[in-house]
SERO-4910 file (N, C-alpha, C, O; in steps of 0.05 Angstrom, whole numbers):
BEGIN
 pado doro    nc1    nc2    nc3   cac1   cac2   cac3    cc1    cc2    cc3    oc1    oc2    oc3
  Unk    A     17    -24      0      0      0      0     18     25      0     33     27     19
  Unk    A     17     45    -21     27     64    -19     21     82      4      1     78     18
  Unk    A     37    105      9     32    126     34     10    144     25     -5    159     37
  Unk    A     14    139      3    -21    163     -4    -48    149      0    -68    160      8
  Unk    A    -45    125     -6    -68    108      6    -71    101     27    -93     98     37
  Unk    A    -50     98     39    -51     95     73    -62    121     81    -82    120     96
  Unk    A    -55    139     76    -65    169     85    -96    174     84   -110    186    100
  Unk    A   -102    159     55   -134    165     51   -149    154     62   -171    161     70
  Unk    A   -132    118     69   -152    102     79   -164    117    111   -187    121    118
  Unk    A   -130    128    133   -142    131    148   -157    159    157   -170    160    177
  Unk    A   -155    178    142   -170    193    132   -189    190    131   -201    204    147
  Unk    A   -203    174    116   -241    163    124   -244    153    143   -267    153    152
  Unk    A   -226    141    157   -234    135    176   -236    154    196   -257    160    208
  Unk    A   -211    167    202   -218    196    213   -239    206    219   -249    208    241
  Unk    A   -252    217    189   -279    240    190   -300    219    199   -320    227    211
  Unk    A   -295    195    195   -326    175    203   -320    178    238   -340    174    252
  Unk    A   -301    184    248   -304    185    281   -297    206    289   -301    209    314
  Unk    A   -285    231    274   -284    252    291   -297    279    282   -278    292    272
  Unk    A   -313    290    281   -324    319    277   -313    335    265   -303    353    277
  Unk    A   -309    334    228   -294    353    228   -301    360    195   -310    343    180
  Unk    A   -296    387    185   -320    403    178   -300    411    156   -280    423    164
  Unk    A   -303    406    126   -296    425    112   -261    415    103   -244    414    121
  Unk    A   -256    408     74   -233    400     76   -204    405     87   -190    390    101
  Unk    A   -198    429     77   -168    442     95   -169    436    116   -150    425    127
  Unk    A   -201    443    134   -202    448    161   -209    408    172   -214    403    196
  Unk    A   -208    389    154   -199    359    157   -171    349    156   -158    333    168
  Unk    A   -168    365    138   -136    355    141   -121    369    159    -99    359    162
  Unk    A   -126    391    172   -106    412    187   -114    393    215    -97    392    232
  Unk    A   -142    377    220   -146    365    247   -124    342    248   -104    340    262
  Unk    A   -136    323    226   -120    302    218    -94    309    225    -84    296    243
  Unk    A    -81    324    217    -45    324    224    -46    333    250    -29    324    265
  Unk    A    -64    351    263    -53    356    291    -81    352    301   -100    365    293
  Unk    A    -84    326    324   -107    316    329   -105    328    360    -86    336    373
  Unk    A   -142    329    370   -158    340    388   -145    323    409   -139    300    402
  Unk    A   -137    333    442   -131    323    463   -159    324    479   -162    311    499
  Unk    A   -182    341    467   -206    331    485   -219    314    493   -229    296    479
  Unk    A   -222    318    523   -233    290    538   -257    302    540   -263    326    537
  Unk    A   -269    284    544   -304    286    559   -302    291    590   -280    288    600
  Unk    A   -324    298    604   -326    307    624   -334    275    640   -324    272    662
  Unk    A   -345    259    633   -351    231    640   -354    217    617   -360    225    594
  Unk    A   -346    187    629   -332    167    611   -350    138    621   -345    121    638
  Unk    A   -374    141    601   -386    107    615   -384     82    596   -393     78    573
  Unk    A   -369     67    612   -359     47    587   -382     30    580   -406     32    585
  Unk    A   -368      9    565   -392     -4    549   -411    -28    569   -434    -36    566
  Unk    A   -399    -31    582   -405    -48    609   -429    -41    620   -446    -58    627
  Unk    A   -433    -14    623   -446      5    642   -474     26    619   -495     35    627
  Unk    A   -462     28    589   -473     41    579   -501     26    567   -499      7    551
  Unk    A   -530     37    579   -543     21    572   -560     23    535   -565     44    524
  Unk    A   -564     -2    525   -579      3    495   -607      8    491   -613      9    467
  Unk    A   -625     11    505   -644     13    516   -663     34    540   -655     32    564
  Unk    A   -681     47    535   -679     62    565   -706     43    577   -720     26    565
  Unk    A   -709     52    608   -732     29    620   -760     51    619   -772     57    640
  Unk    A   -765     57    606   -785     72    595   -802     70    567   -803     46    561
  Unk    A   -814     85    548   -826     86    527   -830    125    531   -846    139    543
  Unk    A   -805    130    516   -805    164    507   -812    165    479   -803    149    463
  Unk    A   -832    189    472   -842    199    446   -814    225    436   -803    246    443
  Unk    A   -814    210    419   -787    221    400   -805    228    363   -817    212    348
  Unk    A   -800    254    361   -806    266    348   -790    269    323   -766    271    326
  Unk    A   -799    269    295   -772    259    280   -795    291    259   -817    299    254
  Unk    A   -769    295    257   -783    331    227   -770    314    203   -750    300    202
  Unk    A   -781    318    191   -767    307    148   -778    331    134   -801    332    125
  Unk    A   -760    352    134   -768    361    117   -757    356     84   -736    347     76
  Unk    A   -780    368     69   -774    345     44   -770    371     16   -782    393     20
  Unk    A   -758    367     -3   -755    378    -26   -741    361    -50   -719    351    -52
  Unk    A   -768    362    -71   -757    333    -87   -744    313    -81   -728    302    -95
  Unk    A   -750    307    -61   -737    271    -49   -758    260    -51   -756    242    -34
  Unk    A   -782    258    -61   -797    241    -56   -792    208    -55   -802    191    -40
  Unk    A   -770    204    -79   -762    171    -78   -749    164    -57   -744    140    -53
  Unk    A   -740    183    -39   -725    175    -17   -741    184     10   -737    190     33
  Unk    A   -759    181     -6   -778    199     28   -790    169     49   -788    168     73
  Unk    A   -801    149     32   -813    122     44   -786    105     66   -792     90     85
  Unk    A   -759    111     59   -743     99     62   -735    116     98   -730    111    121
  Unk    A   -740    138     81   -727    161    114   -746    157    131   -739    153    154
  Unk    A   -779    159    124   -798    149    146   -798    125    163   -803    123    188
  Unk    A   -792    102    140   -791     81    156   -773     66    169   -773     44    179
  Unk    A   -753     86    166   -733     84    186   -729     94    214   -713     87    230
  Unk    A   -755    119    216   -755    132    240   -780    109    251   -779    102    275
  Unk    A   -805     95    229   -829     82    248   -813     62    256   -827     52    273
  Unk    A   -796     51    255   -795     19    259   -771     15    279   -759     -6    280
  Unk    A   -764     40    297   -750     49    324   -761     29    346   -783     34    356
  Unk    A   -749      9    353   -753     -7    366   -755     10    399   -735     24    404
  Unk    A   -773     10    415   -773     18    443   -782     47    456   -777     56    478
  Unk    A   -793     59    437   -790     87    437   -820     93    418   -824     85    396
  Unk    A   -833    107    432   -855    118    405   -845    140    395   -828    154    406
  Unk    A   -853    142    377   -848    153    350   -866    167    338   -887    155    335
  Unk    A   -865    204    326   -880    222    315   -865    223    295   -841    221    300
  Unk    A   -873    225    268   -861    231    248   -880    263    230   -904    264    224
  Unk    A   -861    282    227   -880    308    215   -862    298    190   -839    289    192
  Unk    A   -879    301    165   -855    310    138   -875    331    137   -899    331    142
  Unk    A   -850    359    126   -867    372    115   -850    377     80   -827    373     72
  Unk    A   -869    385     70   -866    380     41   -865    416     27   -883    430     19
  Unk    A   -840    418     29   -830    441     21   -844    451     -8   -828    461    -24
  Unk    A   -870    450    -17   -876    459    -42   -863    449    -67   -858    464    -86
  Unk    A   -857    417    -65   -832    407    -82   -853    394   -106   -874    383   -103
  Unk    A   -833    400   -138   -863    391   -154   -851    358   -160   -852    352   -184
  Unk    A   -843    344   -149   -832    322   -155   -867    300   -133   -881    308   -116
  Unk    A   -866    288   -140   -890    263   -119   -883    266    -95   -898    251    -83
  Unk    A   -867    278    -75   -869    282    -50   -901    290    -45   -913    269    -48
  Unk    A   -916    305    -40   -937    310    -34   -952    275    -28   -954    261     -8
  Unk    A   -959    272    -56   -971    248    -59   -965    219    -41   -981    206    -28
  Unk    A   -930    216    -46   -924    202    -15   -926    200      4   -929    180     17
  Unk    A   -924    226     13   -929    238     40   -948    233     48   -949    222     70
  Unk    A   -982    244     31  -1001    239     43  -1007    207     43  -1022    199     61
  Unk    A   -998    190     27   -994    161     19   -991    153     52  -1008    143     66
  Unk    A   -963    161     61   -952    155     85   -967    159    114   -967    145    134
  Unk    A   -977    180    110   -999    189    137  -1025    177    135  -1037    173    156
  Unk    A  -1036    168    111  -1060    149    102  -1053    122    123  -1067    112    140
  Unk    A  -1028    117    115  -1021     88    121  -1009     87    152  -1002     65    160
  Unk    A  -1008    107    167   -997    103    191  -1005    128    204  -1007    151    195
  Unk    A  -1009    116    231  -1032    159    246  -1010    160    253  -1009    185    252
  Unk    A   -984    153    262   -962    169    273   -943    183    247   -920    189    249
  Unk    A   -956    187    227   -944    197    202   -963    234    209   -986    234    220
  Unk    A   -952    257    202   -970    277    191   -957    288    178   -933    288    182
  Unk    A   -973    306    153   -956    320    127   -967    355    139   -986    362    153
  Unk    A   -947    371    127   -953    397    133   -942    396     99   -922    383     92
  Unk    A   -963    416     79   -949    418     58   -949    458     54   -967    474     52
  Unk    A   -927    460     53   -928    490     46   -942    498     18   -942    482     -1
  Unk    A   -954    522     16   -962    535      0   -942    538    -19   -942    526    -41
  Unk    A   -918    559    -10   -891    568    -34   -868    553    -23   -876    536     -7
  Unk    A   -851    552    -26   -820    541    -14   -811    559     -3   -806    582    -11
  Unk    A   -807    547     23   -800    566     45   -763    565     43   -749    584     48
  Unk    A   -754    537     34   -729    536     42   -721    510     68   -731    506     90
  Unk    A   -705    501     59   -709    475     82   -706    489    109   -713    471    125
  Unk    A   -698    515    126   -686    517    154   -720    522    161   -732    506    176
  Unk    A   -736    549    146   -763    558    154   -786    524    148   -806    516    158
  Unk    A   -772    515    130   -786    489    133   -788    467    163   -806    460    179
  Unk    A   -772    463    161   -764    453    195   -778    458    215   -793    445    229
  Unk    A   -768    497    216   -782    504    233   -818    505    236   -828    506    259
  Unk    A   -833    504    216   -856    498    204   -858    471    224   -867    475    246
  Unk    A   -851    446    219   -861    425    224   -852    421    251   -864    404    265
  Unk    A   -822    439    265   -824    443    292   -847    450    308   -847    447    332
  Unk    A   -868    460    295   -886    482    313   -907    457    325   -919    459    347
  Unk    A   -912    423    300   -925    404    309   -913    383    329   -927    363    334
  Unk    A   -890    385    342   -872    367    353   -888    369    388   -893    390    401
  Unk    A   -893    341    398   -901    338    412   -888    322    431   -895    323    454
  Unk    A   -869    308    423   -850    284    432   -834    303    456   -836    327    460
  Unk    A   -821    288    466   -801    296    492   -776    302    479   -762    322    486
  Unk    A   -766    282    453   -744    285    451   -752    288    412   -769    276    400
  Unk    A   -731    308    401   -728    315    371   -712    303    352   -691    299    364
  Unk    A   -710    298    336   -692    299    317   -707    305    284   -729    296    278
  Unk    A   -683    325    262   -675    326    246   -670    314    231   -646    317    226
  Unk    A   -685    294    215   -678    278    194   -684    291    161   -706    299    153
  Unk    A   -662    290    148   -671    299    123   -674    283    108   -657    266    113
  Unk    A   -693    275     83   -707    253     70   -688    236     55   -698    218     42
  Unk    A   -669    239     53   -650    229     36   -632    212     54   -614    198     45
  Unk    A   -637    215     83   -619    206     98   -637    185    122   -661    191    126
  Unk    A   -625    162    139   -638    145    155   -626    149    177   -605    162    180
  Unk    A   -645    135    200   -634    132    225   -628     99    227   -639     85    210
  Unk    A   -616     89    243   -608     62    240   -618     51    265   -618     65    286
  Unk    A   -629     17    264   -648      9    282   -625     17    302   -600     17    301
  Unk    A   -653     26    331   -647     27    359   -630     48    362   -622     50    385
  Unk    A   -620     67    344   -614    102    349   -621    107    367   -604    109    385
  Unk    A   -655    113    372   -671    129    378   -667    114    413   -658    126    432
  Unk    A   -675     87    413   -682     84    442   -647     86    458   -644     90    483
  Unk    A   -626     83    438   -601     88    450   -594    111    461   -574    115    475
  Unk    A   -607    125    455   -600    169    462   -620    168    479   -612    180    498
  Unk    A   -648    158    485   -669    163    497   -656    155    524   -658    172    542
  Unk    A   -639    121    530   -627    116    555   -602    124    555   -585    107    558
  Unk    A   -592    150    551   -572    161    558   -582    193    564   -570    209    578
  Unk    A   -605    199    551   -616    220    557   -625    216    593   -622    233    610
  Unk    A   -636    193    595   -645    184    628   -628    183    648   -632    187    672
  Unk    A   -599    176    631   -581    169    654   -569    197    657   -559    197    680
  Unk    A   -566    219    645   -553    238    653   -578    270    641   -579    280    618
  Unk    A   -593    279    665   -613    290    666   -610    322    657   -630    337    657
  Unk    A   -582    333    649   -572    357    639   -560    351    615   -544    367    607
  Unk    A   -564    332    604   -552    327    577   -582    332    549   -603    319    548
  Unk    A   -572    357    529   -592    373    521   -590    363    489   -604    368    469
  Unk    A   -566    343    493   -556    340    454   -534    318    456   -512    318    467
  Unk    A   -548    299    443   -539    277    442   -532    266    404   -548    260    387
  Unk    A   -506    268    402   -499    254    379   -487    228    376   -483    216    398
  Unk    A   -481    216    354   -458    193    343   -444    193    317   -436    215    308
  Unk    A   -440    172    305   -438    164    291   -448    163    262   -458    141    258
  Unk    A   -448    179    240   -457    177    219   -445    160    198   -424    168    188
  Unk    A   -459    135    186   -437    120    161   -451    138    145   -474    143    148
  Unk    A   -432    148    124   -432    160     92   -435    138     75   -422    117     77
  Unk    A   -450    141     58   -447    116     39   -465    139      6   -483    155      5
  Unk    A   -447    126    -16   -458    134    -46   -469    104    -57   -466     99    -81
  Unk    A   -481     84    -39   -491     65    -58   -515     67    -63   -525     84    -49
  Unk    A   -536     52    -85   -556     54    -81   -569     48    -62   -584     64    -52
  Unk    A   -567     22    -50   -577     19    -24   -561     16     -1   -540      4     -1
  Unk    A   -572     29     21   -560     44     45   -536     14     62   -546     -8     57
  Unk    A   -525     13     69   -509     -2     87   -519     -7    120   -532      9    133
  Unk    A   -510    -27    125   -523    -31    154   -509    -21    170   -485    -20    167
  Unk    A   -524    -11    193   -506     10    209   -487     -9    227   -495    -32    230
  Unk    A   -458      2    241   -452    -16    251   -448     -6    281   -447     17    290
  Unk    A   -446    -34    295   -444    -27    319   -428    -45    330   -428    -68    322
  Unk    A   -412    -34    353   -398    -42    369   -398    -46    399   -417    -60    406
  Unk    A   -384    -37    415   -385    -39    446   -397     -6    457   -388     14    467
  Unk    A   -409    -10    453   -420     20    454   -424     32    486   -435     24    507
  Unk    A   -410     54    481   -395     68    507   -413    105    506   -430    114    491
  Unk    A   -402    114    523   -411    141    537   -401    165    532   -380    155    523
  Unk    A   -398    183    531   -384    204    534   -403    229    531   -420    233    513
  Unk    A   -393    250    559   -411    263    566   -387    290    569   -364    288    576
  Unk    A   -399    308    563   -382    338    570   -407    359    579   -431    355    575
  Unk    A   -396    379    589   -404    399    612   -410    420    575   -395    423    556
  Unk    A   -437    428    579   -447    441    556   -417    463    539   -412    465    515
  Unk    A   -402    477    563   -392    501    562   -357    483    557   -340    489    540
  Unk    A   -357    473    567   -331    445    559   -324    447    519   -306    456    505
  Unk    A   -355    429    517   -365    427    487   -357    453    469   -339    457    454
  Unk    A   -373    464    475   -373    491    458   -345    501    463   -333    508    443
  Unk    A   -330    504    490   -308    520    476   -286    499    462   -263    505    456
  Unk    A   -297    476    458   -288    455    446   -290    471    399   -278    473    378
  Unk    A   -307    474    408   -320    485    374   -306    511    370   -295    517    349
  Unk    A   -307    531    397   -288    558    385   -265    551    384   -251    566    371
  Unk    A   -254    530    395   -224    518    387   -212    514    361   -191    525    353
  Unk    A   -230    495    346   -235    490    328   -247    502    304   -244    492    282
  Unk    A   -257    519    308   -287    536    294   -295    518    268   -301    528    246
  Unk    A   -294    496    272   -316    487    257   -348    459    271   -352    452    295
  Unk    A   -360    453    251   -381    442    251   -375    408    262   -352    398    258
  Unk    A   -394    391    276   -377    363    286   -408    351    286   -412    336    305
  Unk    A   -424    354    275   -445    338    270   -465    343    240   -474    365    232
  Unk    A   -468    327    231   -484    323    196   -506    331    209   -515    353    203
  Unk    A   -518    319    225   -546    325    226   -576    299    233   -595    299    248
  Unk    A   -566    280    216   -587    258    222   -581    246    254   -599    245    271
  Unk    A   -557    237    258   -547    235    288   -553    242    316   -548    233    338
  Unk    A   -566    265    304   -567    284    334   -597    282    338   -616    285    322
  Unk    A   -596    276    365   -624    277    387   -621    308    403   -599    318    406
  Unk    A   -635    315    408   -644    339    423   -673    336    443   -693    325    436
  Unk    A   -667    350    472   -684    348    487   -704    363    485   -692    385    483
  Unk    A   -730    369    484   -747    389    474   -755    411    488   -766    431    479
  Unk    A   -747    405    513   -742    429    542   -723    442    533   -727    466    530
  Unk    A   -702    433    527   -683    453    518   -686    468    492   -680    491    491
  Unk    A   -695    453    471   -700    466    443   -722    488    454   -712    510    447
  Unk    A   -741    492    464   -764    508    476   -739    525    484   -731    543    469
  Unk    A   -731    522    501   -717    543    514   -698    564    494   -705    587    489
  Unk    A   -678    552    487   -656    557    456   -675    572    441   -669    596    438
  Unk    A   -699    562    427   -715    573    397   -707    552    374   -687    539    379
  Unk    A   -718    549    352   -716    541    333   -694    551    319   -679    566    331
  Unk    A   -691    546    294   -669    540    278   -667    572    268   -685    586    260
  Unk    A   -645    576    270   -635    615    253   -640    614    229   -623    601    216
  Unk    A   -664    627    212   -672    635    195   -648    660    176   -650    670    154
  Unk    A   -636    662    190   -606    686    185   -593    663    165   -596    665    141
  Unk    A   -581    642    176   -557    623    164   -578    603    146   -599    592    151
  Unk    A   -564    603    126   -568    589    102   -548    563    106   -558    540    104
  Unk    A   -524    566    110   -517    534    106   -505    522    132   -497    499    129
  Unk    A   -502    537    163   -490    534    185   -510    528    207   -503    518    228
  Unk    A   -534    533    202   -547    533    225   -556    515    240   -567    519    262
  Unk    A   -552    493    228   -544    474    251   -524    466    272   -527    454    294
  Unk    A   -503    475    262   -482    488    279   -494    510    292   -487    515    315
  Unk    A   -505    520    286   -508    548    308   -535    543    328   -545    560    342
  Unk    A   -548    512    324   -564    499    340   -557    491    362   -567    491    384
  Unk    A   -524    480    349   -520    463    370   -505    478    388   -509    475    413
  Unk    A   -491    491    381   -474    505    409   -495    523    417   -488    533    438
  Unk    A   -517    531    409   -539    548    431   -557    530    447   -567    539    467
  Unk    A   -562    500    439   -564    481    459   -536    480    484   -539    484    508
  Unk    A   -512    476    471   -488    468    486   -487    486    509   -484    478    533
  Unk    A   -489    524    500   -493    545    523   -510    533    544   -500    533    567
  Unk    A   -533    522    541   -548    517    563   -549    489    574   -560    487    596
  Unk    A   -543    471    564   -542    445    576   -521    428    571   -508    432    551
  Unk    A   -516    409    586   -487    387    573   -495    373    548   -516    372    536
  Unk    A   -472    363    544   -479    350    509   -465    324    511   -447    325    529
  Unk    A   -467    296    497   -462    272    501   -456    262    477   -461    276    457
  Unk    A   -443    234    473   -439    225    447   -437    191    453   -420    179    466
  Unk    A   -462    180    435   -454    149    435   -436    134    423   -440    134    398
  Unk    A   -421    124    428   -386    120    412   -392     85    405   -406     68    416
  Unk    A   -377     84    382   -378     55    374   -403     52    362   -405     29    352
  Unk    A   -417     61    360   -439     53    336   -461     71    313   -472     90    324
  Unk    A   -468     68    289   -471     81    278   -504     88    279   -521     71    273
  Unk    A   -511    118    288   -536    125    291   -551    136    273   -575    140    271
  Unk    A   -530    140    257   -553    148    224   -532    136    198   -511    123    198
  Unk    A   -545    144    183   -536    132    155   -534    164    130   -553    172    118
  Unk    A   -516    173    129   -511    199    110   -511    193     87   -489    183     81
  Unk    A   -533    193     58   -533    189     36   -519    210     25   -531    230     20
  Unk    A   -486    209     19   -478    226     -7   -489    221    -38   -495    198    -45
  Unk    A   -492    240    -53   -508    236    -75   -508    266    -90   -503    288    -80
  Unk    A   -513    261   -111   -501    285   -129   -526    303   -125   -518    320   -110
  Unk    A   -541    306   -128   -567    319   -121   -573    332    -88   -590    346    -77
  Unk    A   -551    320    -81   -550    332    -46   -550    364    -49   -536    373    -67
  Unk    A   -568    383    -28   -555    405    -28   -537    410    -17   -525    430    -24
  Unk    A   -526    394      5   -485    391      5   -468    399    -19   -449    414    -18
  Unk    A   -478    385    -42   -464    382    -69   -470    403    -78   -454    421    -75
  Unk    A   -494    409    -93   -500    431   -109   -503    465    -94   -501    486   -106
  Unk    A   -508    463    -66   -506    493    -49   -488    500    -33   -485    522    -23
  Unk    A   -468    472    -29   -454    483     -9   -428    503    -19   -413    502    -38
  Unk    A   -432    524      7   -423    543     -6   -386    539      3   -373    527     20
  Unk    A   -376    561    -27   -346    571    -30   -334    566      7   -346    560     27
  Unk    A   -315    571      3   -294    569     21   -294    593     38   -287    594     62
  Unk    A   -304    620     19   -302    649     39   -323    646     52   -325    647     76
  Unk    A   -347    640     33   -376    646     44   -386    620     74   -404    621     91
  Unk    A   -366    604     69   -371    588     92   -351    600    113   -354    587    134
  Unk    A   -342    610    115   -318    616    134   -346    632    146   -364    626    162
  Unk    A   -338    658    125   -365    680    136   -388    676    151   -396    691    169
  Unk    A   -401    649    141   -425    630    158   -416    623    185   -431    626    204
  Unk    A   -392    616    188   -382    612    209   -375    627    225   -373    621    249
  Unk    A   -370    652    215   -367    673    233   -394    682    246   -395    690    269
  Unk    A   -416    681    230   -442    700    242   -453    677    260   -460    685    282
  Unk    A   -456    636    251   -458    623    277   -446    631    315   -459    631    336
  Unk    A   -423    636    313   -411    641    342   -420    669    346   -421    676    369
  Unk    A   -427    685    330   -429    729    333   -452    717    338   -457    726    361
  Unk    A   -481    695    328   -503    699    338   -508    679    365   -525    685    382
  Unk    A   -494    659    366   -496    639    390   -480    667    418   -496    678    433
  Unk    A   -461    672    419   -454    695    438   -464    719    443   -455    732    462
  Unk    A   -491    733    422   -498    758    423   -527    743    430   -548    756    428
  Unk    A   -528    719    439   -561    708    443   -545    693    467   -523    700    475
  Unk    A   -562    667    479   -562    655    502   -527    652    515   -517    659    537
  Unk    A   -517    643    497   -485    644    504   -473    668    517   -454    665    531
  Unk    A   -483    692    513   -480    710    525   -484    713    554   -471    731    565
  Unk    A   -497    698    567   -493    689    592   -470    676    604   -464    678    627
  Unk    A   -459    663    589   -432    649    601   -411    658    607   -398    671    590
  Unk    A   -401    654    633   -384    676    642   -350    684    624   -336    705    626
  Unk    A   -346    665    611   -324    668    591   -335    685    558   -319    695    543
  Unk    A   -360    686    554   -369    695    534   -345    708    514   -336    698    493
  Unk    A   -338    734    527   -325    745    501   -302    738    497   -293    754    482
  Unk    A   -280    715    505   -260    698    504   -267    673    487   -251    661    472
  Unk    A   -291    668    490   -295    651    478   -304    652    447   -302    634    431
  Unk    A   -313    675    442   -323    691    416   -305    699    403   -308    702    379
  Unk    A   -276    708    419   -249    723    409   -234    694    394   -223    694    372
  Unk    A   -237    673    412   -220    650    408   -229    640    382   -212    638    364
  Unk    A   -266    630    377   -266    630    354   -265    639    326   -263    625    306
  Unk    A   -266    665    328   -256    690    313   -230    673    305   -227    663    283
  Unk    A   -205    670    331   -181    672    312   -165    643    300   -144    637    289
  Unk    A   -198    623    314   -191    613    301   -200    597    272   -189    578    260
  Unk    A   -222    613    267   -228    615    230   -208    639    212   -203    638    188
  Unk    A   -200    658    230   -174    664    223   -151    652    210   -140    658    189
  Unk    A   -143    624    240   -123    612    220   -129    592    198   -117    586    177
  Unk    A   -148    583    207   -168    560    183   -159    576    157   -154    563    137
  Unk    A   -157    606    157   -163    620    128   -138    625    124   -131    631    102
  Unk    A   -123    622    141    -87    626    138    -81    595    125    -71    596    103
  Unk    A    -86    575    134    -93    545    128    -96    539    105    -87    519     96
  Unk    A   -113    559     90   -126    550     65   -115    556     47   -123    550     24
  Unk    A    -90    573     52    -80    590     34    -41    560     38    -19    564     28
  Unk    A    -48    542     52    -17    535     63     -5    522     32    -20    506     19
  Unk    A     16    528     24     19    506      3     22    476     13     15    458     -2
  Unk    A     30    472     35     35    443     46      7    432     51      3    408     52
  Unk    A    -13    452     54    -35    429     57    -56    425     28    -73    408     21
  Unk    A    -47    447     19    -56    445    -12    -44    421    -22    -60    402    -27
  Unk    A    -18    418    -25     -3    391    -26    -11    365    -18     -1    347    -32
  Unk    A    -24    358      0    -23    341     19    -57    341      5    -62    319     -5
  Unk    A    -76    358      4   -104    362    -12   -102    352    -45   -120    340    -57
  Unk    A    -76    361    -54    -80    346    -87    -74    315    -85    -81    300   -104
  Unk    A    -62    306    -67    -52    278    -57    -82    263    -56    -92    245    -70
  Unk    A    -90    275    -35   -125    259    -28   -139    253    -57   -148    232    -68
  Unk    A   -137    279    -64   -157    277    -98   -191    272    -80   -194    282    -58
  Unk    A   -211    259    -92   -229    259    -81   -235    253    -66   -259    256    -65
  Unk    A   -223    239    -39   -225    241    -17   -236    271      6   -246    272     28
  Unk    A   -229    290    -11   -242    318      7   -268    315      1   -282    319     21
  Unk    A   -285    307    -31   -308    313    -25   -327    302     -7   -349    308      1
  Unk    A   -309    279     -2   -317    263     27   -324    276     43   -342    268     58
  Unk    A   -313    298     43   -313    320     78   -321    339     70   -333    352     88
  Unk    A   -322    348     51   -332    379     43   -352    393     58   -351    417     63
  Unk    A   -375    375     67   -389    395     93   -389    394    116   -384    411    132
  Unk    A   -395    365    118   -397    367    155   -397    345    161   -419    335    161
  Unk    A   -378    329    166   -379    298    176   -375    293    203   -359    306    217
  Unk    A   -387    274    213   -391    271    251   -372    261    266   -351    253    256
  Unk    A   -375    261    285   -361    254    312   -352    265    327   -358    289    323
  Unk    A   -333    262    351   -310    284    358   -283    271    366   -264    285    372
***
């Protein structure tokens, strides 16, 4: 095996376990890796797969021309072993058979309901739309193109129980371009828990993004509290979700097994919207200016922590310009588009 393949191989493996956002800003982690620990550490022994309850977990899809992939994303949230289950799609005004499915889907199951917009709102005001029907205890963000993998849901639900200030719970996302999805995998599945304010200045360290999106559970006390999704950011604001959850509550991560399934695919708006290299920096800048000029602004490090991330999309942009990592980027070849937006873990 050559050293460039060795590099790529572990490279995917990398972004499949650690949080990291955006190519330069993958490879600049990759060569100099994160010393962050968690605040608590429950091993696999102790970490339970199951909670001793039945919590209503609320799943949003919002949808735009995915309709062929819409049956696949639903029934991946109904068939959540241990946990009831709400499913909203709402149907972004898309002229593709979404509509028709949708209502297909809510015909065929009462824990299905469709919200269909009038005009296209845009997937963030869409969300927030089908946020307003969420009734469940606990949330998640699924976008139609993408799955949750059996027993996700009741796995975050008994870690949500075991640690009663934990507001955002992620894992593991597999990426896959096949036609049909891969089985999620799982392992010895362990704990890890950090102090909300830990996390986050974990992200101004870094200044970038450490979760895709299908992965993440959210508590709905806390989302009530936080607000819905920033209508401001176009391609960050899920990042700027999560560290305005993180300001107010601890954040957790199920390790060793995979909680959603990330469909790459050329039709992704990853692919076709995600934006240039400035305009994301810039996104990144107004996420931390609006997470610190809103709830974070309470935290007694606030403007240290706002300064820190500042400088450090600063050097990200000093980074981008390195010839050595440009170098080390023509080596990968398509391996960055692997990473190009936001791949999970930490």
């Amino acid at each position: 095996m050559s050293g460039t393949a060795h590099l790529s191989e572990r490279l995917h493996s990398f972004v499949d376990d650690h949080a990291i956002s955006g190519g330069v800003a993958a490879i600049a982690a990759f060569l100099a890796r994160s010393t962050f620990k968690p605040t608590t550490s429950v091993p696999a022994r102790r970490a339970a797969l199951s909670p001793s309850r039945r919590a209503t977990v609320s799943v949003v899809i919002p949808c735009y021309n995915y309709g062929h992939f819409l049956r696949g994303a639903v029934a991946s949230a109904l068939n959540q072993p241990d946990v009831d289950v709400q499913v909203i799609i709402v149907n972004d005004r898309s002229p593709d058979d979404t509509a028709a499915i949708a209502d297909s889907l809510a015909a065929s199951d009462s824990r299905v309901e469709v919200v269909h917009n009038d005009v296209n709102l845009g997937h963030v005001a869409a969300f927030n739309r089908g946020l307003r029907r969420v009734t469940g205890e606990f949330l998640v963000r699924l976008d139609a193109d993408d799955l949750l993998t059996p027993g996700s849901l009741a796995r975050a639900v008994a870690l949500f129980d075991a640690f009663a200030e934990v507001g955002l719970i992620y894992g593991n996302p597999r990426h896959f371009t096949t036609p049909q999805p891969p089985p999620g995998r799982v392992g010895r599945v362990s704990w890890s828990v950090w102090s909300g304010a830990t996390w986050l200045a974990e992200r101004c360290r870094q200044g970038v993004n450490c979760i895709t999106t299908p992965e993440a559970i959210l508590r709905m006390s806390v989302v009530d509290r936080v607000g819905p999704l920033d209508t401001r950011l176009r391609f960050a604001q899920d990042m700027e979700m999560w560290c305005r959850v993180a300001a107010v509550s601890d954040v957790a991560r199920i390790n060793s097994v995979d909680q959603a399934l990330h469909r790459d695919h050329a039709a992704s708006m990853s692919a076709n919207e995600g934006s240039p290299f400035d305009v994301d920096l810039a996104e990144r800048r107004l996420v931390f200016d609006a997470v610190f000029s809103g709830v974070g602004a309470a935290l007694p490090n606030a403007s240290s922590l706002r300064a820190q991330a500042h400088e450090s999309l600063d050097r990200e942009a000093r980074r981008q310009r390195s010839p050595r990592l440009r170098r080390v980027a023509r080596r990968l070849g398509n391996e960055l588009a692997y990473v190009r937006w936001s791949v999970s873990g930490i």
